[in-house]
N, C-alpha and C positions, 0 to 999 in steps of 0.2 A: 934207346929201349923201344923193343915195339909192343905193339900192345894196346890197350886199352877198352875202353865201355863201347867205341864208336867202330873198332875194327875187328874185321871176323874173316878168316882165310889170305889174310893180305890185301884185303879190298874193306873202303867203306861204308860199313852197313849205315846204309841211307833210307831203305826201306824193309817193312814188313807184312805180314798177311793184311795190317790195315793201311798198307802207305807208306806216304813220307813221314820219318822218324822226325818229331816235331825238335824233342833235345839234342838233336845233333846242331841244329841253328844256334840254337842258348848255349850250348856248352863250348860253340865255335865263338860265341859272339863274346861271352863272357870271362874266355882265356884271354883273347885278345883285348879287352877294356883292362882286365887285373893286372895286364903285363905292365912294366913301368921304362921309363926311359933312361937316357943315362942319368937324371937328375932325378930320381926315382920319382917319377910324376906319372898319374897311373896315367894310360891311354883315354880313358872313358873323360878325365879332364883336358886330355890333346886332343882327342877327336869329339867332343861331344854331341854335334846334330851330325856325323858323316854318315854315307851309305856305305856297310860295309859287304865285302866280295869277298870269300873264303875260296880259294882256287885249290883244288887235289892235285898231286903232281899223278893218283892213282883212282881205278876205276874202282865205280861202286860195286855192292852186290848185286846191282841191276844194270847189266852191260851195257845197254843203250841208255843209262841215264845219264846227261849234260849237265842238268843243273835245275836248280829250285829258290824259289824265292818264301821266306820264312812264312806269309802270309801276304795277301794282297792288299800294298798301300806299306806294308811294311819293309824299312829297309836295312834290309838282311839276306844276302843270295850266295848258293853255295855253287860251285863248277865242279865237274870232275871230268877226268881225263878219260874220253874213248877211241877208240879206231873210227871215231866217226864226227868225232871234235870238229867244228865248223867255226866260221865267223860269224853268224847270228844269234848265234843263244844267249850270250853273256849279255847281248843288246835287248832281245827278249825278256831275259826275266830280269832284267834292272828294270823296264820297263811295266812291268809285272809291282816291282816293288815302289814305282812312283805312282801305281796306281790303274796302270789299263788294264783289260781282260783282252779276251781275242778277238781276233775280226771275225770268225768263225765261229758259230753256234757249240758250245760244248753240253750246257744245262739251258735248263728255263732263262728265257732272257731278265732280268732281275735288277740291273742298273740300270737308274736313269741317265741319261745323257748320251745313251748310245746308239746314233742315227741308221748304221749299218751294219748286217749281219751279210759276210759272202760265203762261197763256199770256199770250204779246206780242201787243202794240198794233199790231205791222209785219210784214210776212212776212221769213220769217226764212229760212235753211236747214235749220234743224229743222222750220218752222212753214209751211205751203204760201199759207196768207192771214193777215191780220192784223189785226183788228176790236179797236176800241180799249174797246169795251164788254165785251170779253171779259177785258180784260187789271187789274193791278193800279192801285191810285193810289200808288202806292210809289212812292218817290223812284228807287227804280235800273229803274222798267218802262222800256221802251219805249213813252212814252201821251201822247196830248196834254193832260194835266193830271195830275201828281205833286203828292203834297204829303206823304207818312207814311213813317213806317218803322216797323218794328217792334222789340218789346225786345229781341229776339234779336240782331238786325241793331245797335242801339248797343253791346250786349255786344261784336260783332268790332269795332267803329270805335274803342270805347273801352273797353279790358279791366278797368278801374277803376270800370267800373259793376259790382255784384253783383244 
């Protein structure tokens, strides 16, 4: 059956005039814990502390949207499928939900522990252009090719590195 709270025109409504739809995370997250296994054991007891990744096999109602992480630190990240689908995003905003922000200025800088701000690969509203040779190969840039992070940056994903 198609259908549902979350779908509108054959595409996932993911956003609206204010953004990312917050309940599409909860109602992704909360299908998949209720569901049970063949020994009717719910998920939310098989999986308890996992991060989980909701992949769309379909585009949202915003053509270039990739993907979202529920909240930052939290983990919960959604993908969806575009003509522009790449190999960094899904590394991106996991990364997002262990905890980094960008290597690139978006808001007021606001977290402690964050040694460096470069510039982004995309024009930003801090950033008037955005030349991707200018920018980091970091996994949380804005660029068309991520691949690093630095030791600082596993220190916040994971506080159990020293």
């Amino acid at each position: 059956m198609k259908g549902g709270r979350h779908i509108e025109n054959d595409k996932i409504k993911a956003t609206d005039q204010n953004g990312i739809i917050d309940s599409l995370f909860a109602d992704c997250r909360d299908a998949f814990f209720d569901d049970t296994d063949q020994n009717g054991i719910t998920n939310d007891i098989n999986y308890p502390d996992h991060f989980t990744v909701f992949k769309f096999g379909i585009t949202s109602n915003q053509a270039d949207f990739e993907g979202a992480i529920q909240k930052l630190g939290i983990h919960n990240a959604i993908m969806f499928t575009t003509p522009l689908s790449d190999n960094y995003t899904l590394n991106h905003e996991v990364m997002h939900g262990f905890g980094l922000t960008h290597t690139h200025r978006d808001t007021s800088i606001l977290i402690s522990g964050y040694k460096y701000i470069f510039p982004c690969g995309i024009k930003t509203d801090f950033q008037s252009t955005g030349k991707s040779t200018d920018a980091t190969d970091n996994t949380m840039a804005y660029n068309q090719r991520t691949y690093s992070l630095w030791c600082w940056q596993w220190k916040i994903a994971n506080p159990n590195i020293t």
